[in-house]
DOKESE-799885 format. One record per residue: y, z, x of N, C-alpha, C in turn. Coordinates in steps of 0.1 Angstrom, whole numbers, plus 5000, padded with zeros to 4 digits. Atoms other than C-alpha are relative to their C-alpha. Layout:
BEGIN
YZXYZXYZX/...
This chain:
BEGIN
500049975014028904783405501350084997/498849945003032404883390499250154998/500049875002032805223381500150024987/499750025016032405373343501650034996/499049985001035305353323500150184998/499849915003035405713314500450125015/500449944990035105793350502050015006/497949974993039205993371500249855008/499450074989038705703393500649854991/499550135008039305423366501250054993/498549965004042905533364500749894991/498850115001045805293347500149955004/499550104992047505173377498849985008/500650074992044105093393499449894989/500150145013043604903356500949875001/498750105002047004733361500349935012/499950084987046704623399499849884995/499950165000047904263402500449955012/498750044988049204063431501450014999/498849984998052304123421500550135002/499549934995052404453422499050075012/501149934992049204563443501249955018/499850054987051104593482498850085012/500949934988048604583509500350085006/499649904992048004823533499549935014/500850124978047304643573499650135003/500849924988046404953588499950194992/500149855003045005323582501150095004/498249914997048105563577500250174999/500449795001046505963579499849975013/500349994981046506123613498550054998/501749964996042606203605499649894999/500350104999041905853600500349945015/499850054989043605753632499450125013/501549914992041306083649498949924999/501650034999038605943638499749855004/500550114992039005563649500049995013/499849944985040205723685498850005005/501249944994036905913686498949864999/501050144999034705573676500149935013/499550074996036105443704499350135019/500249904989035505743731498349925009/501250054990031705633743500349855002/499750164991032605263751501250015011/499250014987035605323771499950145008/499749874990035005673785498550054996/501349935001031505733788499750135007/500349904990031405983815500950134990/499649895009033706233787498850044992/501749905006030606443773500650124992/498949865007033006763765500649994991/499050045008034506713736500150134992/499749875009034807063720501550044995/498750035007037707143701501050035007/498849944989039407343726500449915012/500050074990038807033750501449925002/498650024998042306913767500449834995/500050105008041506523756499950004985/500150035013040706603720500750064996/498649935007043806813718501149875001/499550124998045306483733499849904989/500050155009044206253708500550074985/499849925018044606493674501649985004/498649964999048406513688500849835000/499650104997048206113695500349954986/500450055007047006093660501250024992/498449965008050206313644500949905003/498850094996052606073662499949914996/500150205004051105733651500350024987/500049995016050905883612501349924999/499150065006054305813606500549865004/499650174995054705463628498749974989/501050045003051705373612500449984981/499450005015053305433572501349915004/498750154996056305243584499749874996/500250144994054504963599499049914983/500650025016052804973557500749934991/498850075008056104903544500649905001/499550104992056604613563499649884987/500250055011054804403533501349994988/499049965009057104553505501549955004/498850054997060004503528500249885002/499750174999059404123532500249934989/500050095009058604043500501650044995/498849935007062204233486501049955010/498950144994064304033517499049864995/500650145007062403703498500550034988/499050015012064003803469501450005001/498250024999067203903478500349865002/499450164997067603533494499949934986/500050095013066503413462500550054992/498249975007070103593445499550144993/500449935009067403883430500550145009/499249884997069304213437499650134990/500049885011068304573420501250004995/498849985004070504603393500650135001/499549934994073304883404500150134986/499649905009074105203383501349974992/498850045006076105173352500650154995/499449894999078505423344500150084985/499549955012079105663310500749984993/498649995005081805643286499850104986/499949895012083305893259501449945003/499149995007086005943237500450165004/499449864998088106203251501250034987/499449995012090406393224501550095011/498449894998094206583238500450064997/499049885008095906873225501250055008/499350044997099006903231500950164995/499549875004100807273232501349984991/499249925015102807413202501749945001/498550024997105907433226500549884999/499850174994106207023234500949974986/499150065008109006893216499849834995/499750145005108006533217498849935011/501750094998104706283229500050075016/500149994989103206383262499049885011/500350114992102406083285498750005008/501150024988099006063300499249895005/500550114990098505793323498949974996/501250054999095705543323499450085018/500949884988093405723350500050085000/500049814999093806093344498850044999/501249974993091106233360499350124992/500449865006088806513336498449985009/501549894996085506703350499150034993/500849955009082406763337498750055011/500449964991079506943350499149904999/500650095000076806703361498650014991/501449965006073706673341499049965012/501250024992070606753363500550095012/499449924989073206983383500349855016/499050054989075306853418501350024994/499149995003078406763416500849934988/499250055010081106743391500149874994/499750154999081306393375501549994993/498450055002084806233371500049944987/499750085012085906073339501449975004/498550105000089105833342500149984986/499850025015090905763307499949805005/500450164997090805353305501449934997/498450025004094305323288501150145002/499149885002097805533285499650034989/499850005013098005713259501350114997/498749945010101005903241499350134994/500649865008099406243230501550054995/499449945010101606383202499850144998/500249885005102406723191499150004983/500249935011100306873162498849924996/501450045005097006783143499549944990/500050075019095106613112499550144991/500349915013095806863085499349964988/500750035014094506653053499449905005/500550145010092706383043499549964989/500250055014092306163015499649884997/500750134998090005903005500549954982/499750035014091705722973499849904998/501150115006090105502950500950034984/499750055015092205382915500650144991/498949925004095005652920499350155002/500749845002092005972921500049995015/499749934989092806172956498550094998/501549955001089206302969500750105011/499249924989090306572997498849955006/501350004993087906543026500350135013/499749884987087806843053499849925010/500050064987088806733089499450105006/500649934987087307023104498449994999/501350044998083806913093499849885004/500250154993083006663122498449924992/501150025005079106673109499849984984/500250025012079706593073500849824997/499550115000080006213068500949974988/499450025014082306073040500849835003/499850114997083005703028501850024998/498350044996087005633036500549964982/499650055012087005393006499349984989/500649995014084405502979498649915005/501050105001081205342974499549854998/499750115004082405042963501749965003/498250024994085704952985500549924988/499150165012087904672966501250085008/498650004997091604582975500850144990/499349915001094004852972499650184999/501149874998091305142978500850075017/499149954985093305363012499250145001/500049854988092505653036501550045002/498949914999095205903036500050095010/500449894986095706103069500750045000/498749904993098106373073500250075008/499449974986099906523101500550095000/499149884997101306873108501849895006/499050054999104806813104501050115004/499149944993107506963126501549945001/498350084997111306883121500749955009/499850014988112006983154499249845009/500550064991109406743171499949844998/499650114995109806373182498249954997/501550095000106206123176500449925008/499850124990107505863200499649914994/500150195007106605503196498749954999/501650055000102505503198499450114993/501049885007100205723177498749945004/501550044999096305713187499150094993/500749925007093905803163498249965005/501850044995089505843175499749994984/500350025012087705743148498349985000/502150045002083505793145499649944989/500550105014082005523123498250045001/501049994995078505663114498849894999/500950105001075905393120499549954987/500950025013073805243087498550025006/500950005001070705373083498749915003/500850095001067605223097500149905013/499950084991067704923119501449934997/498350085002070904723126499149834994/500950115003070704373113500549915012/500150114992069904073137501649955001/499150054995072503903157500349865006/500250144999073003533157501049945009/498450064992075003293183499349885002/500350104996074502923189500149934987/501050065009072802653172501749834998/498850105002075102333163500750044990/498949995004077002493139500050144998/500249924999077702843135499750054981/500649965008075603023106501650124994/498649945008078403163076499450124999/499649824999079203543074501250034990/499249885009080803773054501550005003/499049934992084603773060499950164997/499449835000085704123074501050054989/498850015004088304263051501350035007/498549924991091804293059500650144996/499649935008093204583062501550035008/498949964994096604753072500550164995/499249854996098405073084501549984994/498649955001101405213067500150175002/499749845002103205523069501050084990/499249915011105305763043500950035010/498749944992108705753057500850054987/499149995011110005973031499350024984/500750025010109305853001499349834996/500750095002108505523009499249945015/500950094989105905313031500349895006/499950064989106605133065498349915005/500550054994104304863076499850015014/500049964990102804943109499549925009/499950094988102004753142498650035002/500949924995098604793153499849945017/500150054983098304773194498949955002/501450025000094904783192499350064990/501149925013091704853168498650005006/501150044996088804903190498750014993/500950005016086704973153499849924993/500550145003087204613146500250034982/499750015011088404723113498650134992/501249915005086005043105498749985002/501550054997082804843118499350095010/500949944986082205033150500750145006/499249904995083605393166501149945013/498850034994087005343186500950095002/498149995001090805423190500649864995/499050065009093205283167501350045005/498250014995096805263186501149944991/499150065006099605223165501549955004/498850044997103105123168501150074992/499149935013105805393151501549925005/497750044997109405323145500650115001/498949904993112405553156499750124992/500349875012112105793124499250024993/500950025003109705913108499850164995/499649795006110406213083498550024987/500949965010107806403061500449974985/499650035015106906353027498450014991/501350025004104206343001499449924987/500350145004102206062987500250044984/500250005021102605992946498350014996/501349965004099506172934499150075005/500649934995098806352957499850164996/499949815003097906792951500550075012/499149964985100106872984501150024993/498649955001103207082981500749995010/499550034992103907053015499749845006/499650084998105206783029499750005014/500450024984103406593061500549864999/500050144995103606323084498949884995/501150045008101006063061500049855008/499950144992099705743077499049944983/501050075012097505503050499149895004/501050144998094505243059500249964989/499749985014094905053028498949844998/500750194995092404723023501049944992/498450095003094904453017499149894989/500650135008092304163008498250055007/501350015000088604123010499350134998/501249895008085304343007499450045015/500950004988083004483031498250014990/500950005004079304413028499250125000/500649894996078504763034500750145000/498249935002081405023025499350125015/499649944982082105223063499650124994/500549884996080605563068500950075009/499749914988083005823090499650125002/500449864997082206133103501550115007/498849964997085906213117501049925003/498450044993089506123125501050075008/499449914989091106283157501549954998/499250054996093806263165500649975018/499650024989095506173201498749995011/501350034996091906033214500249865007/500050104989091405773244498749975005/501150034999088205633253500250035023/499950014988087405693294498750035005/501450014996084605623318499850085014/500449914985082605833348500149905007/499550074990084405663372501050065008/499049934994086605763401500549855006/498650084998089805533413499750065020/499250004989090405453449500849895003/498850144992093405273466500449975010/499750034982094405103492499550075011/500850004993091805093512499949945011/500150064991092004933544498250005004/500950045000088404763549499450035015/499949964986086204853580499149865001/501250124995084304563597498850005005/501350004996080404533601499949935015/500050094987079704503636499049894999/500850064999077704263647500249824986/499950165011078803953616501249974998/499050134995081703803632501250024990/499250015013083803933607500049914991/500550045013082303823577499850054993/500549875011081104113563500850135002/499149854999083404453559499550084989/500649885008082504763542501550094993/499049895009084104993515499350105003/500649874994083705393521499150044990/501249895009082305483488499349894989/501150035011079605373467499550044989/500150204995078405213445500849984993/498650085004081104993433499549944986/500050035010081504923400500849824999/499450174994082104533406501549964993/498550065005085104443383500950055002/498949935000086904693392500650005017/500050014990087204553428501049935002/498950104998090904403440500350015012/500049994984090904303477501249914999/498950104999094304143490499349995016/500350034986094103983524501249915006/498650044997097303973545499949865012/500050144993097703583563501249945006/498549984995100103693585500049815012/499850134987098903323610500649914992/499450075011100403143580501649975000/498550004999103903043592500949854994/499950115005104302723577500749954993/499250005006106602763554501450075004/498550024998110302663560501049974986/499050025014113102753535501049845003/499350145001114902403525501550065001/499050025000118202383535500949964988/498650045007121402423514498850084984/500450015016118902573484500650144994/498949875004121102913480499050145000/501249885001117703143483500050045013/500549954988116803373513498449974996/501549994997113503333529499050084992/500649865010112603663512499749964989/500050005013113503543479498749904999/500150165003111703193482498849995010/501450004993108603253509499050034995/500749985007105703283495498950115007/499949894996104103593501498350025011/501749964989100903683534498650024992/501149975005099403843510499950004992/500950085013097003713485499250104995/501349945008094603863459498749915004/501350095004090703713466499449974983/500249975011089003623444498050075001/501449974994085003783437499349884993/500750095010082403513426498750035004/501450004996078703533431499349995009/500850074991077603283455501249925009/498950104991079603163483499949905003/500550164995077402863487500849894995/499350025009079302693458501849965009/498750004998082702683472500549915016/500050054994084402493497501250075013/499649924993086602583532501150085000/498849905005090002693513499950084989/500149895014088802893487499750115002/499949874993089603253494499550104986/500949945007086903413475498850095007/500349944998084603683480498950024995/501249965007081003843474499750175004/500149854998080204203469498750054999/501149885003076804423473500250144992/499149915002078204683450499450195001/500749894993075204943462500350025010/499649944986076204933495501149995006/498550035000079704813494500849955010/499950124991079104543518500949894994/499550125012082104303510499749835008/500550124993080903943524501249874998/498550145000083903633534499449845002/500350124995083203303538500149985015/499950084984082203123571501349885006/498950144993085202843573498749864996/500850085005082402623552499550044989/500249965014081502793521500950074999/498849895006084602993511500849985014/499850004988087203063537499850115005/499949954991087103233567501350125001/498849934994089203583575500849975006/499349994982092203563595499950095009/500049814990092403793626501250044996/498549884997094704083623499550124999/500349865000094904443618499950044991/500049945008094004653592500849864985/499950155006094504303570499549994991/501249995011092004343547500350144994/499749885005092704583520499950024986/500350095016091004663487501050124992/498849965003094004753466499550124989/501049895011091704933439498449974998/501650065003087904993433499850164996/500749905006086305243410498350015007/501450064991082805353423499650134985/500649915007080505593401498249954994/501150035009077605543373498550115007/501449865001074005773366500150034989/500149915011072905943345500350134996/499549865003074506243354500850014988/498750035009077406113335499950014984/500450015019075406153298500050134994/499849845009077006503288499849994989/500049985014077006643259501250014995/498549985008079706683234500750175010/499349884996082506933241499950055022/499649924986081706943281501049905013/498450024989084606743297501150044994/498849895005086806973295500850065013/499749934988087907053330501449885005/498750134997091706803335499850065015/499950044985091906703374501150015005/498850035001095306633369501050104993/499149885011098106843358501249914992/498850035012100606723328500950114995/499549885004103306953317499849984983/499949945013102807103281498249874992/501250045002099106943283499150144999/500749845003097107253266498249955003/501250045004093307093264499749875002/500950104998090506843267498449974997/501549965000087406773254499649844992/500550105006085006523237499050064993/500849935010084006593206498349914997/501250064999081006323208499450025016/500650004985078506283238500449895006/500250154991078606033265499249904999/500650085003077505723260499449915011/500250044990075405533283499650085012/499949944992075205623317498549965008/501450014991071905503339499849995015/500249964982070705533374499649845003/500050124999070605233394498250005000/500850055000067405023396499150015013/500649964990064905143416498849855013/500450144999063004893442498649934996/501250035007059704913423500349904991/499850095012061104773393500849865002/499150144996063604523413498949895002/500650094996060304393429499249954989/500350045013058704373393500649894993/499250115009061104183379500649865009/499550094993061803993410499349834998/500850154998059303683407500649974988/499550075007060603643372501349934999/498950064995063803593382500049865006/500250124989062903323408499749934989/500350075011061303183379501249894992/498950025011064003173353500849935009/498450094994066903043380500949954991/498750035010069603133358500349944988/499950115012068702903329498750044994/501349945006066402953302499049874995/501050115002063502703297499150014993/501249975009060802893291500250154990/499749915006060703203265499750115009/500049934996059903393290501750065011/498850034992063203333311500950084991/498949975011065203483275499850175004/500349875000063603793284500550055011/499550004987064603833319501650015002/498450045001068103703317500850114986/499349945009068903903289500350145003/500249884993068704213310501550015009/499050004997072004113324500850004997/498949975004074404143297500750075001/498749915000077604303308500350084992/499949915006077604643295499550054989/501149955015074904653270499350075010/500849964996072904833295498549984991/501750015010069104693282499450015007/501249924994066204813296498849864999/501250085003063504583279500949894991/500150105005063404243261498949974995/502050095012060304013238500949944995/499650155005061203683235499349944993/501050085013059803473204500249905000/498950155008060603103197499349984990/499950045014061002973165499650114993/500449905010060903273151501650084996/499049905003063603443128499450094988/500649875005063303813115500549984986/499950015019064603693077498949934997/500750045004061803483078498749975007/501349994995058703603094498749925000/501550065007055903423077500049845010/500150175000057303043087501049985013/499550034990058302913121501249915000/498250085003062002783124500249945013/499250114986062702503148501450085008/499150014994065202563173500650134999/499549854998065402943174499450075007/501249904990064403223196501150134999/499349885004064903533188499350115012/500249914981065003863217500450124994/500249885006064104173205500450125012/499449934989066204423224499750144999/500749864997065204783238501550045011/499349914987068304963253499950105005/500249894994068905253274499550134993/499749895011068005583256501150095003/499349884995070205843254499950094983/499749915007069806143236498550044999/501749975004066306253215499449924994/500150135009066505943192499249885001/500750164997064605613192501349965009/498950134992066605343218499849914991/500150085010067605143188501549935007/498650044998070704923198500849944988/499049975012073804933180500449825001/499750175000075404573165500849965009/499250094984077804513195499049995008/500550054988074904523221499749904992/500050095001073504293199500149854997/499250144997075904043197500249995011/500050044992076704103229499049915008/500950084996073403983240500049864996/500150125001073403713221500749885002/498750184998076803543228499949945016/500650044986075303593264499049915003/501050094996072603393263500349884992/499350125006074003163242500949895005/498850094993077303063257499549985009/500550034984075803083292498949965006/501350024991072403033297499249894990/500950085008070502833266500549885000/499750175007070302443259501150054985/499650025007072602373234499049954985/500550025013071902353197499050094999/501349925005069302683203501050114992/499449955003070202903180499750205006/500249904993069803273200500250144986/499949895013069103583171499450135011/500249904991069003923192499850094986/500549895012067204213168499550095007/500649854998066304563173498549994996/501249955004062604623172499450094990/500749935005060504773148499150155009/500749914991059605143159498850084987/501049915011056405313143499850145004/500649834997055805673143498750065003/501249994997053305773161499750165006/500749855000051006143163499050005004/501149964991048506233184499450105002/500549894999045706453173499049985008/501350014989042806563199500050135003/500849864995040606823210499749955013/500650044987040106853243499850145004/500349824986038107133271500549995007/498949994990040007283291498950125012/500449904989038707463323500150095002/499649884998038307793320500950075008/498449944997040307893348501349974999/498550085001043007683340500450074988/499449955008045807833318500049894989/500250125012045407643284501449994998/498350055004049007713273500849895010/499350104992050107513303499649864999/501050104998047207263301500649894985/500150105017048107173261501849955003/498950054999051907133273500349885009/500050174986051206893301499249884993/500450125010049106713273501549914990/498950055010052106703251500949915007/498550074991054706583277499449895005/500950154993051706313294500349924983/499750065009051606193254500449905001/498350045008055206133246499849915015/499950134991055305933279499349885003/500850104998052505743278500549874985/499750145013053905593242501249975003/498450024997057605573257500349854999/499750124996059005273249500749925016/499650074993060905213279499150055015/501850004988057805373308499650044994/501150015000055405403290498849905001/500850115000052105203287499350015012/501250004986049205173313501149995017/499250054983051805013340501250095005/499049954999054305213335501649944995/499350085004056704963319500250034988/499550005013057205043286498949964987/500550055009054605023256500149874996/500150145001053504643252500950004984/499949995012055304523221498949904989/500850055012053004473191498550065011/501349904988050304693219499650074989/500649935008047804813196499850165008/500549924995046805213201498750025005/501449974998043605253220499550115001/500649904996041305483221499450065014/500550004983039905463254500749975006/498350014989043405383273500250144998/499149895000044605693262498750115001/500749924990041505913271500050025014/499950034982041505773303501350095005/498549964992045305873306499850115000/500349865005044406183296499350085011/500749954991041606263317500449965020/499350044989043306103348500650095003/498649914996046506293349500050094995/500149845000045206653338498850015003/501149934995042706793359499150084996/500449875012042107073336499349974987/500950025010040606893311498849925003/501850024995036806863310499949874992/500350115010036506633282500849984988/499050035013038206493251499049984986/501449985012036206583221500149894988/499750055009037906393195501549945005/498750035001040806213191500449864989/499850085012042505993162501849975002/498550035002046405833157500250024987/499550015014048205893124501749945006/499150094992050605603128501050014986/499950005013053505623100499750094988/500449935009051905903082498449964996/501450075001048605673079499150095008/501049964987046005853097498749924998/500950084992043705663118498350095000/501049965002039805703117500050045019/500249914991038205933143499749925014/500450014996038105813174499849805002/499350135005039405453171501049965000/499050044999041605213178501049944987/499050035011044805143154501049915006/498650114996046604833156501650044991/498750034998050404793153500849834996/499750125006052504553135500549925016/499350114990053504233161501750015001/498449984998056804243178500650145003/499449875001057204603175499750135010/500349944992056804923193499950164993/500549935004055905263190501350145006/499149894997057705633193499550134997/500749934998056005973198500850104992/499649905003056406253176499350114995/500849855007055006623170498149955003/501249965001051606603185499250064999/500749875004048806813179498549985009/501250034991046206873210499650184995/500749874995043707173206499150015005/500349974991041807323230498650064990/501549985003037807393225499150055009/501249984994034907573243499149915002/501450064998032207393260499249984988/501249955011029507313233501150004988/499349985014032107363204500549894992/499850135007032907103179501350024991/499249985004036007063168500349984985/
């Protein structure tokens, strides 16, 4: 006879055991368990032992036999788990590795500096780690040109009227170009201007774009023709040289035109004298730059929250070089190891010197030295996936980038090393990623590096990103679907799986639909499938993803993995707000204040989109709230509580009848806020 539900032993995960995840156990793994099958065992082979008292020198023997097997004995447990996870690996399924943070660092640049101060791509800043250890690194990603002096004004003008806007309020949003952009609507940015001091040839401006309200909208890729869109508008950079405006260069626009937060790199010319704009209420005369929209509209007029100046984007990453590779014994040189882990895979450039390569003879009479005209030992590899693929001259590579096993071809799938010495050498490889890396605003602030007439460092936003690698619970969870999917998508379940691997979206979860698009719910649409995305969290916020993950997602599964002609629509989830009242007894000796906080914090995780839910996986989407799941969890994982008197959801503001389950729209998912558990005497009614 099962057990009642109400009862500690009908836990969650003994609700959620499945063969996939349930791993046997072959043999009892307590040293009192293995006492006590010893002693079963004593009258058949040692009958004439009668003494067995505690102090007796055999039963000190076996209790001591019993400590030593404990831990062979949990080992020889793991041996399951370890088989099935080498059965995946062979089948290409690998825990995915830790991805790393990134921020917008900002420069300041002392008083004294007569003219731009140069800081390298890589310049190394510090921050303390979140969760405490050690320091994490930030690398910048590009050079940048840091400039003397700061943004003194700005001005959002709309049909000749000058709005001022304060740069020192980062937390006060304001539209650039009015409520209603149109052509010839500009942002006006001014610049502490110094006679003495030089701007050089690049100016970089950060620029926070604050999101729209709400959910982002769906993100479409595929289909046989591509679905029409909005053109972007155009826009362009001038500057007030004087009294008139210079068209400017732009190097780059990582804002895509005001759509998304970036650096904007410009291009200045040789001079570049103060002055001030026609209509403006400025008596002093600055250095003025202009966004100006040239042509088109935007569907949505841009939201900023600031404009920095001398701002570079850089990731918790540390740089090493030239590395001379060490060789795994034992695999014939095939496999060699990097020192530090784990490797951030792209950022991995192995040369390999081919010094047996003598083959080449300079032609006679052709007026070049050997030098000039030999072609050089050493080569770049290249990395690819799967060595299987490739044939005996193709000098390619595979990387584990957790354990920073780099793997060569046999002289049959890829080629083969040559022998030499110290031959192998990886020229650069960043390693880092975690979640230490998800500071907060303002704390990399610590330069690694010294620059002369470099005053400061900071990041006026948080880190973005940043996760811990993939643990091997969740590798082996996700492992059979993999095998499944093999890289191509078939079934809707495959869209979910695979979409877990887009390059730098970091996504957590997926919910695959076909023929379903979010403009039109009600009625099934051939030839679409839409993938409701759940990324990493960071912060206190819902995990809502922003419109680059998902496009990214979707030009991922699109270009690479779907039949042709599907059309791939990637959408953020619907999140509901969800409140959790309940009475529960608490055990008299048990401290209630502690008892009602360990309620509150079990809650919020039990609705967690990304672990929560019975399995631990993340609230089902479109998972109605139960009433009896969430007692159970309740009474499961706090000891202290006797009983749960009451309990109801107010989902949305809606409150839910007593004691009763409340469904949840399809597709969607849920997000925990401001519970309310109180505590009741035996006998008492809440």
């Amino acid at each position: 006879m099962t057990s009642a539900w109400w009862g500690r032993e009908a836990s969650p995960p003994d609700r959620q055991t499945s063969v996939l995840t349930a791993i046997p156990e072959l043999v009892t793994a307590t040293a009192a368990e293995t006492f006590a099958e010893v002693s079963a065992h004593i009258q058949s082979f040692t009958p004439e032992w009668t003494s067995r008292r505690p102090d007796d020198a055999g039963i000190a023997l076996a209790h001591l036999f019993s400590e030593e097997m404990e831990p062979v004995l949990q080992r020889l447990n793991q041996l399951p788990e370890k088989s099935f996870m080498e059965f995946l690996r062979a089948g290409g399924v690998q825990p995915f590795v830790a991805t790393p943070a990134r921020a917008m660092l900002q420069f300041t640049v002392s008083d004294k500096a007569t003219e731009p101060v140069s800081v390298p791509q890589g310049f190394q800043v510090q921050a303390a780690a979140v969760g405490g250890g050690d320091p994490v690194i930030f690398e910048t990603d590009n050079n940048l040109s840091a400039v003397p002096g700061e943004v003194q004004e700005i001005y959002a003008v709309a049909k000749g009227l000058f709005r001022a806007i304060d740069p020192a309020k980062d937390d006060v949003p304001f539209q650039p170009f009015g409520e209603k952009p149109r052509p010839g609507f500009a942002l006006f940015v001014g610049l502490t201007a110094d006679p003495d001091t030089s701007m050089g040839s690049q100016l970089s401006l950060g620029i926070q774009v604050q999101g729209p309200p709400g959910q982002p909208p769906p993100a479409a890729s595929g289909g046989v023709a591509p679905l029409p869109g909005p053109l972007a508008p155009l826009l362009q950079w001038d500057l007030l040289d004087g009294s008139s405006y210079q068209l400017l260069e732009v190097i780059s626009d990582e804002t895509d035109g005001l759509l998304q937060s970036g650096v904007v790199t410009l291009r200045l010319p040789q001079s570049w004298s103060p002055g001030i704009p026609q209509g403006a209420p400025d008596t002093t005369p600055l250095r003025w730059l202009r966004l100006e929209i040239a042509a088109g509209a935007y569907a949505q007029a841009p939201v900023l929250l600031f404009v920095k100046l001398n701002m570079v984007q850089a990731t918790a990453a540390r740089s090493i070089y030239n590395e001379v590779l060490t060789a795994l014994p034992n695999t014939g040189g095939s496999v060699w190891l990097l020192s530090q882990t784990p490797v951030l895979t792209k950022s991995l450039i192995i040369s390999v010197d081919d010094t047996a390569d003598i083959s080449f003879t300079p032609s006679a009479g052709s007026g070049a030295s050997a030098a000039d005209t030999a072609p050089s030992s050493i080569r770049d590899w290249r990395l690819v996936d799967d060595l299987s693929i490739f044939g005996p001259d193709d000098e390619v590579y595979i990387l584990d980038s957790a354990s920073g096993e780099v793997s060569f071809g046999d002289g049959v799938h890829g080629k083969a090393v040559p022998q030499g010495f110290r031959n192998i050498v990886a020229r650069k490889y960043q390693v880092g990623g975690g979640s230490s890396g998800a500071v907060d605003a303002e704390k990399i602030n610590g330069p690694v590096n010294s620059v002369p007439f470099l005053s400061g460092v900071t990041n006026p936003l948080p880190a973005s990103g940043g996760t811990n690698a993939e643990t091997q619970k969740q590798a082996r969870l996700r492992g059979p679907k993999e095998l499944r999917a093999r890289g191509r998508t078939v079934a809707i379940a495959d869209y979910e799986v695979l979409a877990l691997h887009t390059e730098g979206a970091q996504i957590k979860r997926a919910h695959a639909l076909g023929s379903f698009h979010p403009a039109f719910p009600g009625s099934p649409i051939p030839g679409v499938v839409c993938v409701f995305v759940v990324p990493a969290k960071r912060g206190i916020g819902r995990p809502i993803a922003t419109e680059q993950t998902l496009g990214a997602v979707s030009d991922y599964l699109s270009k690479n993995l779907s039949p042709g002609g599907v059309v791939i629509i990637a959408a953020a989830p619907l999140f509901h707000r969800v409140r959790i009242q309940t009475s529960v007894v608490i055990d008299p000796a048990a401290n209630a204040g502690v008892v009602i906080r360990g309620i509150l914090d079990l809650l919020d995780g039990y609705l967690d989109p990304i672990s929560g839910g019975d399995d631990g996986q993340g609230w089902p989407f479109g998972g109605a709230l139960s009433y009896i799941a969430t007692v159970r969890t309740i009474l499961a994982n706090i000891p202290a509580v006797r009983a749960v008197d009451r309990l109801n959801f107010v989902v949305d503001g809606v409150r839910g009848a007593i004691c009763e389950d409340f469904p949840i729209s399809p597709n969607s998912l849920v997000w925990p806020i401001g519970h309310e558990v109180k505590a009741i005497g035996a006998g008492e009614v809440a």
